[in-house]
N, C-alpha and C positions, 0 to 999 in steps of 0.2 A: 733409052726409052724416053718417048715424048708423049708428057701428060697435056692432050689439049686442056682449052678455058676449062674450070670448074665453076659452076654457079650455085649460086644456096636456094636450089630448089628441091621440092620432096619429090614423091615417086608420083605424082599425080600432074606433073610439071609446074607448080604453080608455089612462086616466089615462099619462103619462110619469112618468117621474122619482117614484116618490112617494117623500115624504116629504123631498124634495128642494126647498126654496122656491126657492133659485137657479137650479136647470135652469130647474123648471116657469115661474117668470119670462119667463128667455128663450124659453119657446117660446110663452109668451102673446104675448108681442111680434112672435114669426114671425109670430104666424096674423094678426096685430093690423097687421101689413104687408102681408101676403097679402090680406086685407081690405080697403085702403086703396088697395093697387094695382090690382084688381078693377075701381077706378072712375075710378083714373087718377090715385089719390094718392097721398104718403105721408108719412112723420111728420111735414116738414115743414108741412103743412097741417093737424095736430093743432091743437084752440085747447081744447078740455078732457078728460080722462081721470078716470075713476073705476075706482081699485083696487078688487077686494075683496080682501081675501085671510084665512085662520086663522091668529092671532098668537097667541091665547092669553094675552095681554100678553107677549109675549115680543116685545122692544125690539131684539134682533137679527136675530130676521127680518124685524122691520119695517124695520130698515137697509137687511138685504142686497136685498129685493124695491124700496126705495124707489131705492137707488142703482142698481141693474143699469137701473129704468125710466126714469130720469135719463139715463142713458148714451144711450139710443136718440132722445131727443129732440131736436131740430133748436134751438138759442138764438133767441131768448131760450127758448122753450119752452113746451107749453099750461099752462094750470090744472090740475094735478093734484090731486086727491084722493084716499088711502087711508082707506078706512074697514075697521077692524078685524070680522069677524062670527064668528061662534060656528060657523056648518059653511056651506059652497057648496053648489051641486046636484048635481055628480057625486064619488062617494065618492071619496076619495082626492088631489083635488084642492084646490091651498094655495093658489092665487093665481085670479081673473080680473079679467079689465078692459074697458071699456067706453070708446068715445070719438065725441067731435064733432071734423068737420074742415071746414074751409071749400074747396071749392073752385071755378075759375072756371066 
């Protein structure tokens, strides 16, 4: 199963949290479960993830976004990957994520 991008937006399409990489984190993780469960999964049948998120090289948000997406993981846990990018596709938004899951 291929979870495209997730973004931290509500039902109305319009950014949460901005400027908030913590919130918008967790709520990329909702939709990123809401996604997973749709098909009868969920993180524990994550096997890879791709961050994107705006760091700006800035080494603390790459923490707080890397730790919060740590926490939702099932052990040992998928392959994650954050890659740092210069702007996403919807204004205002600091984090998405993308993932592969296996399941039966």
């Amino acid at each position: 199963m291929f979870v495209s991008s997730q973004l931290p937006l509500n039902g109305d399409g319009g950014v949460t949290h901005p400027g908030d990489i913590a919130a918008q984190t967790h709520q990329v993780m909702d939709h990123m479960l809401s996604a997973l469960g749709s098909m009868g999964a969920d993180f524990s049948h994550m096997t890879k993830v791709n961050a994107y998120f705006e760091g700006h090289e800035n080494l603390a948000d790459w923490s707080v976004n890397v730790g919060i997406r740590s926490g939702y993981y099932v052990k040992p846990g998928p392959a994650s990957t954050g890659i740092e990018v210069a702007r996403l596709s919807a204004s205002g938004t600091l984090i998405s994520a993308d993932c592969i899951a296996v399941i039966d």
